[in-house]
C-alpha positions in Angstrom: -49.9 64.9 -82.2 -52.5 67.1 -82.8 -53.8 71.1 -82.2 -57.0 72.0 -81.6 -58.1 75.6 -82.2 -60.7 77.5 -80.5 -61.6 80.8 -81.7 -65.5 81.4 -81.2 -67.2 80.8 -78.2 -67.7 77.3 -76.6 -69.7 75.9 -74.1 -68.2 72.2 -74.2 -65.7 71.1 -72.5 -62.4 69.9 -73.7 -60.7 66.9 -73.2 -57.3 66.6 -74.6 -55.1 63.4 -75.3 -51.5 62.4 -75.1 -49.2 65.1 -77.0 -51.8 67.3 -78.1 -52.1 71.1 -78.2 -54.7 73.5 -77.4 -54.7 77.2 -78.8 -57.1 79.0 -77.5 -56.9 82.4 -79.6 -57.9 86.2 -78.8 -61.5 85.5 -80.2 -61.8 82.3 -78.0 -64.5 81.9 -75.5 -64.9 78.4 -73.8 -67.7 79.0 -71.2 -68.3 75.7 -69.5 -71.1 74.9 -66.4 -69.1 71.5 -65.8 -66.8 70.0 -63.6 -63.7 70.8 -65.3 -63.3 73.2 -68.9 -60.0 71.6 -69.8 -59.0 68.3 -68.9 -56.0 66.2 -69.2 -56.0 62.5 -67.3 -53.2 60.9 -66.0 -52.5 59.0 -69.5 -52.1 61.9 -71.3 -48.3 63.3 -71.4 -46.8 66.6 -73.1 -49.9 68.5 -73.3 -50.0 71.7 -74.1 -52.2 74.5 -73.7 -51.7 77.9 -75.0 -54.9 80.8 -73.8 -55.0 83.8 -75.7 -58.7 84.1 -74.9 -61.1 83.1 -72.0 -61.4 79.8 -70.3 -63.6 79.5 -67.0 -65.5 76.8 -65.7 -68.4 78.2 -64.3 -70.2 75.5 -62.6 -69.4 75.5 -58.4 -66.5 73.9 -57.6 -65.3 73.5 -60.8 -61.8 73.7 -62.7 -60.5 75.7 -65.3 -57.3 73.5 -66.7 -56.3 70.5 -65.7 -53.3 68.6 -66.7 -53.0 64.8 -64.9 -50.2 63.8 -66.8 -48.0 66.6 -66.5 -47.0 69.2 -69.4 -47.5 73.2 -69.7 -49.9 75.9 -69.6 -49.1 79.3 -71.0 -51.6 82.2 -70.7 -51.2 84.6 -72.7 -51.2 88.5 -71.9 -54.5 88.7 -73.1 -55.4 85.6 -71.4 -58.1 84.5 -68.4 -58.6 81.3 -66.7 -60.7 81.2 -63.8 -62.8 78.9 -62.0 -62.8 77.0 -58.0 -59.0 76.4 -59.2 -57.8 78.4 -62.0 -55.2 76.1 -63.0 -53.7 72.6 -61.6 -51.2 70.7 -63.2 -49.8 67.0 -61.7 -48.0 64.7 -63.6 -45.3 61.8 -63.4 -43.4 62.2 -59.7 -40.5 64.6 -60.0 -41.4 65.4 -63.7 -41.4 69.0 -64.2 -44.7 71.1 -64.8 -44.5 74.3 -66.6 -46.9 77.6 -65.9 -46.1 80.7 -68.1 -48.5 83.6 -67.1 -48.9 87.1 -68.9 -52.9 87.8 -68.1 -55.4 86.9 -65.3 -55.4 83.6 -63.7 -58.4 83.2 -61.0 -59.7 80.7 -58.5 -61.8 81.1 -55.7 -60.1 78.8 -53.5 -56.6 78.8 -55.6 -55.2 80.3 -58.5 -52.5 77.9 -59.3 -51.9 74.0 -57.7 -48.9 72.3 -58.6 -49.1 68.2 -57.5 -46.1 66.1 -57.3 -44.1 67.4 -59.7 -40.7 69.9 -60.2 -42.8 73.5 -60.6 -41.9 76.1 -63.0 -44.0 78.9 -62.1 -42.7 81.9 -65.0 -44.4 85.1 -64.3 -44.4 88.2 -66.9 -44.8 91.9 -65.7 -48.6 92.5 -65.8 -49.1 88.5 -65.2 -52.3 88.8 -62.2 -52.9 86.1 -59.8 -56.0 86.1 -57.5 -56.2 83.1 -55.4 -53.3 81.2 -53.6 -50.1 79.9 -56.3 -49.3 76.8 -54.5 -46.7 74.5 -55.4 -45.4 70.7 -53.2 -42.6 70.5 -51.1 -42.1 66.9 -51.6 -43.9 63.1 -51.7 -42.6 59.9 -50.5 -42.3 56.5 -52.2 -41.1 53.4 -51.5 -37.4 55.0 -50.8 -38.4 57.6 -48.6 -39.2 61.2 -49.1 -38.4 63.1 -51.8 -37.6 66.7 -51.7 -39.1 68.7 -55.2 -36.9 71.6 -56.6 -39.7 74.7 -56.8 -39.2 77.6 -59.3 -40.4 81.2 -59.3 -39.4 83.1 -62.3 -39.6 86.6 -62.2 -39.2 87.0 -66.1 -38.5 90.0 -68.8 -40.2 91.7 -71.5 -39.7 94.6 -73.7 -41.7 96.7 -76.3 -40.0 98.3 -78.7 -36.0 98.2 -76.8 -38.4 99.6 -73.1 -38.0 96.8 -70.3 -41.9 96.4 -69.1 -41.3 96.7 -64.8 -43.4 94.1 -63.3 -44.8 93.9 -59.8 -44.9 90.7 -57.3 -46.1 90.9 -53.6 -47.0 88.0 -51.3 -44.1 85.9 -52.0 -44.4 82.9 -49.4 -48.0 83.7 -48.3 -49.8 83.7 -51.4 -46.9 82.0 -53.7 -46.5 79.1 -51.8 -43.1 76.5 -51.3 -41.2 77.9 -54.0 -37.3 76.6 -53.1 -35.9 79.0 -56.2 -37.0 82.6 -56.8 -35.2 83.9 -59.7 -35.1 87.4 -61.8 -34.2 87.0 -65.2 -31.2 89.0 -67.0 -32.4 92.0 -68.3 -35.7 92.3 -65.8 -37.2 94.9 -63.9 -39.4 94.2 -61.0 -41.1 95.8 -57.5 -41.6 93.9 -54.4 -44.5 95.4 -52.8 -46.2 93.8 -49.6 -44.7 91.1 -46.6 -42.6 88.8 -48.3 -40.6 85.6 -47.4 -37.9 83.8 -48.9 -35.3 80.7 -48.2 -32.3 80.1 -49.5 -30.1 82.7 -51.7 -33.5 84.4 -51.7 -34.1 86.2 -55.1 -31.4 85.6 -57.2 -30.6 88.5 -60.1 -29.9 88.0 -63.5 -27.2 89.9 -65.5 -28.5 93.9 -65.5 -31.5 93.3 -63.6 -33.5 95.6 -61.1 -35.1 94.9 -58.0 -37.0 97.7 -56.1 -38.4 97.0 -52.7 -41.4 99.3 -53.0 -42.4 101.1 -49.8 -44.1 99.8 -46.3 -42.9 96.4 -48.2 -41.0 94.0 -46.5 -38.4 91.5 -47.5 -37.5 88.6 -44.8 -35.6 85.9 -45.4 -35.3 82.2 -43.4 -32.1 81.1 -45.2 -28.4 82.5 -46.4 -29.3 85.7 -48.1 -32.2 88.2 -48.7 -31.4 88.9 -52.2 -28.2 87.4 -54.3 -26.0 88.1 -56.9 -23.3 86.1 -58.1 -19.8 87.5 -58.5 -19.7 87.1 -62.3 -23.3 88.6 -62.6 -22.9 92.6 -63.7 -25.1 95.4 -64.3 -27.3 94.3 -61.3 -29.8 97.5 -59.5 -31.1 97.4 -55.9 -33.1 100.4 -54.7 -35.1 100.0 -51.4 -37.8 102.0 -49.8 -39.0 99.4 -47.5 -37.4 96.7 -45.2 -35.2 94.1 -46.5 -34.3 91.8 -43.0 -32.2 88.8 -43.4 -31.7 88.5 -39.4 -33.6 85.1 -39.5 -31.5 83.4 -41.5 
């Protein structure tokens, strides 16, 4: 299993084989007028891909990173992928495909497509998406249809012991058939815009903070709007906006 490093500037594309890595570092500029700038195919399992730098495909219609086997894609704080579709990532049905974002993801039809696969979607405060995040709600085989279990992550960092507060809006509208929406222990985030969410809705972490920001709006479809378990502690609500669970 091997890495490869980028940290000039490129204009070939890469095409990565089964269990290797590519670091894209701060200095890292992969430029590419071709179909896709990062390819995986269907062959090629546990790939990983790690963007510190910049990674677009700038030909029309064409695709940042994309993983056909499956695997993860972490872009960094510092990091931008852009292209028709920023990032897509398929794999084995029901495996699970991993997206960690701390910079810019872009895509002029969609940020972010999940195919047939369990979606972790792990978003840091400051993470920006522009373009629709779009994950499956299920495929069917030769046994019927099978329902896939969606993740949102609403995730927490700190500089120097001071919890960063991130912000989400367009939460079923622009994040698309995500099943679980949780806040981690320990994080700080604000709802701003029309929002929609099934289920428990967002479910808090130990000590986290949730502000509903104002002329935002919270609805939810299923048993609550947002949820903390009895054993979780330390857990802040504020709301300046509309939090309406009356549809559920």
């Amino acid at each position: 299993m091997s890495t490869t490093s980028l940290n000039s500037s490129s204009t070939q594309a890469i095409v990565l084989a089964n269990g290797e890595t590519l670091d894209v570092g701060t200095s890292g500029n992969l430029q590419v007028a071709a179909t896709v700038a990062v390819y995986a195919g269907v062959t090629a399992s546990g790939v990983v891909v790690s963007n510190a730098g910049t990674i677009a495909a700038t030909a029309p219609a064409a695709y940042g990173v994309v993983l056909k086997g499956g695997g993860s894609v972490t872009n960094q704080a510092t990091g931008t992928i852009s292209g028709y579709y920023g990032v897509i990532i398929d794999g084995t049905k029901a495996d699970t495909a991993t997206l960690v974002n701390a910079g810019t993801i872009t895509g002029t039809l969609a940020a972010v497509a999940f195919g047939d696969v369990n979606a972790d979607l792990i978003v840091d405060p400051g993470a920006s998406f522009t373009g629709i995040v779009g994950a499956q709600v299920s495929y069917s085989n030769s046994s019927g249809v099978v329902t896939l279990s969606n993740t949102l992550d609403l995730a927490s960092t700190s500089s120097a012991g001071v919890v960063t507060t991130g912000t989400i809006a367009g939460i079923g509208s622009e994040f698309v058939n995500f099943n679980t929406i949780v806040e981690d222990a320990g994080a700080s985030w604000v709802l701003n815009g029309a929002n929609t969410v099934s289920g428990q809705g967002i479910v808090l972490g130990a000590n986290a903070t949730l502000s509903v920001g104002a002329n935002a709006k919270l609805d939810a479809t299923g048993s609550d709007a947002i949820y903390a378990s009895p054993t979780t502690s330390g857990v802040v609500v504020s709301n300046a906006g509309t939090i309406d669970a009356s549809s559920g």
